[in-house]
C-alpha positions in Angstrom: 19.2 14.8 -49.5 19.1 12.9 -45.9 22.2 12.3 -44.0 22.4 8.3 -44.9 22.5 9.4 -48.6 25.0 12.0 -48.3 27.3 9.0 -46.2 26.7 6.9 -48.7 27.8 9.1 -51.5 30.8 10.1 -49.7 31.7 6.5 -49.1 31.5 5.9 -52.9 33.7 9.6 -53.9 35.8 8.4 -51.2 36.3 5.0 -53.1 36.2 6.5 -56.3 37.6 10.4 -56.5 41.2 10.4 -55.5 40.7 14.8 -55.6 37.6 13.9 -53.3 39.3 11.8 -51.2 42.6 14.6 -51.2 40.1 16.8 -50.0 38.7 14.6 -47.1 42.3 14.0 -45.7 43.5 17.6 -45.9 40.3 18.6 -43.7 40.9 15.7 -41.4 44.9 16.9 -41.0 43.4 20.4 -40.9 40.9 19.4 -38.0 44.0 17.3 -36.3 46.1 20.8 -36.3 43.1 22.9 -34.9 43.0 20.2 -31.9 46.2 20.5 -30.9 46.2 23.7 -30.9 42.8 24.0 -29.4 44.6 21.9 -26.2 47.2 24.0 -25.3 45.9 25.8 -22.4 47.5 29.2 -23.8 48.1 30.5 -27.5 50.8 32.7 -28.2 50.0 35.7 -30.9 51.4 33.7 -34.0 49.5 30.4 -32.9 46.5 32.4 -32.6 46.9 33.2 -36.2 47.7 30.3 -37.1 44.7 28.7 -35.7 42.5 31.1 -37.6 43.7 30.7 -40.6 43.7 26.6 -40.1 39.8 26.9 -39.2 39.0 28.9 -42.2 40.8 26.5 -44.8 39.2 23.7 -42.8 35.8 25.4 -43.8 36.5 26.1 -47.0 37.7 22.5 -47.6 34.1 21.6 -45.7 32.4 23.6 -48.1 34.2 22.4 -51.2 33.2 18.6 -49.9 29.8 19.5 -49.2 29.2 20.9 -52.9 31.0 17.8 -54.7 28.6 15.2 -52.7 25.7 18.2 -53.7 26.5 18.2 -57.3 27.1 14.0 -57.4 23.5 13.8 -56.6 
């Protein structure tokens, strides 16, 4: 599957999948988090947790999104 097809197909879950689209904006928030924290110029011990634990859900979100435009195919 090329990149166009996959943005199209995620345009249309987007439009049609309210979980889908759940998904998209929790990864998006999660990716919103990971930059601010990303910005600070130093992390203290519990932010440093925090923004490992952030990344990983934001992958496994990723992941989760990549297989439902995999299996609409």
């Amino acid at each position: 599957m090329d990149r166009n097809e996959q943005e199209e197909i995620k345009a249309h879950l987007m439009q049609t999948d309210e979980q889908f689209r759940a998904m998209v904006d929790q990864h998006h928030q999660y990716d919103v988090l990971v930059s601010e924290l990303e910005a600070k110029h130093a992390l203290s011990p519990a932010e440093e947790v925090e923004e490992h634990r952030l990344k990983k859900l934001k992958l496994q979100l990723k992941d989760q999104i990549e297989l439902r435009i995999s299996e609409y195919k």
